[in-house]
N, C-alpha and C positions, 0 to 999 in steps of 0.2 A: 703336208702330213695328211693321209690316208686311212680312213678305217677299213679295216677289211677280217670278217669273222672275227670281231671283237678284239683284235691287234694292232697292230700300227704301224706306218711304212715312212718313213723317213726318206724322203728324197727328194730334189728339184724337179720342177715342169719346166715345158717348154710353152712360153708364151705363144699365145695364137692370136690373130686379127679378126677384126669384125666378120669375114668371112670363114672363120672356126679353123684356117690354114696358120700351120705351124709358120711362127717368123725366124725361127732360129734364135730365139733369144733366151736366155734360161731364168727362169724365177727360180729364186730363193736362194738361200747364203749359204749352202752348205757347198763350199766348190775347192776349198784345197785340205791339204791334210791336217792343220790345224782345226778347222773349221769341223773336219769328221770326227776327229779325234773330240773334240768336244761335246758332240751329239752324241758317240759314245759312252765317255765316261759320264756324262747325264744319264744315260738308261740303266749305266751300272751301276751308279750311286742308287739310283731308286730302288733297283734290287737288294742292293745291300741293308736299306732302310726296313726292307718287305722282311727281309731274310740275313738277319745276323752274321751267319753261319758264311754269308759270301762268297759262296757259289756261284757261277754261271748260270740262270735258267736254261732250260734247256730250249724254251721257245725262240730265246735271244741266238736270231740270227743276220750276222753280215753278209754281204753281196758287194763284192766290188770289182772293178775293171780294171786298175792302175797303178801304178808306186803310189799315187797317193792319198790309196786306199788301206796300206800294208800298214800305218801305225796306229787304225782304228781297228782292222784286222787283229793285229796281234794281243789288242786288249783286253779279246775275250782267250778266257784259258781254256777251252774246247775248241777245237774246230777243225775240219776237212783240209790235210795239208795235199790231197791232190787236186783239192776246188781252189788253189792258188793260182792264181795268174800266169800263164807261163810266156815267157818274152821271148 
């Protein structure tokens, strides 16, 4: 997790070796759908908590690559259906 202008980025690294060269290995646990899906509904419960009303924020955005990215995806109710992944 990343701060960046006061927001937050949710994502895996890539481990690196005493010489700062990527090993190919990935830190951190968020790697299949379950696992997004739950880092999700975490950000959207906090919203809910913020704001009643249960809306999407409108800052709440996803990024993903994959199928098993689509049922993190689909949990926010706004979103760019031509920023879908195309197979």
């Amino acid at each position: 997790m990343s701060h960046v202008n006061a927001g937050l980025i949710f994502s895996n690294e890539l481990a690196t070796g005493e010489d700062g060269v990527s090993t190919g290995s990935i830190v951190g646990a968020v790697q299949c759908a379950r696992d997004k899906a739950a880092v999700m509904q975490g950000l959207l419960q906090q919203c809910r908590d913020k704001d009643p009303a249960g809306s999407t924020p409108a800052g709440l955005v996803y990024i993903g690559d994959s199928v098993s990215d689509l049922k993190a995806l689909l949990m926010v109710r706004t979103f760019n259906v031509c920023a879908l992944v195309r197979f």
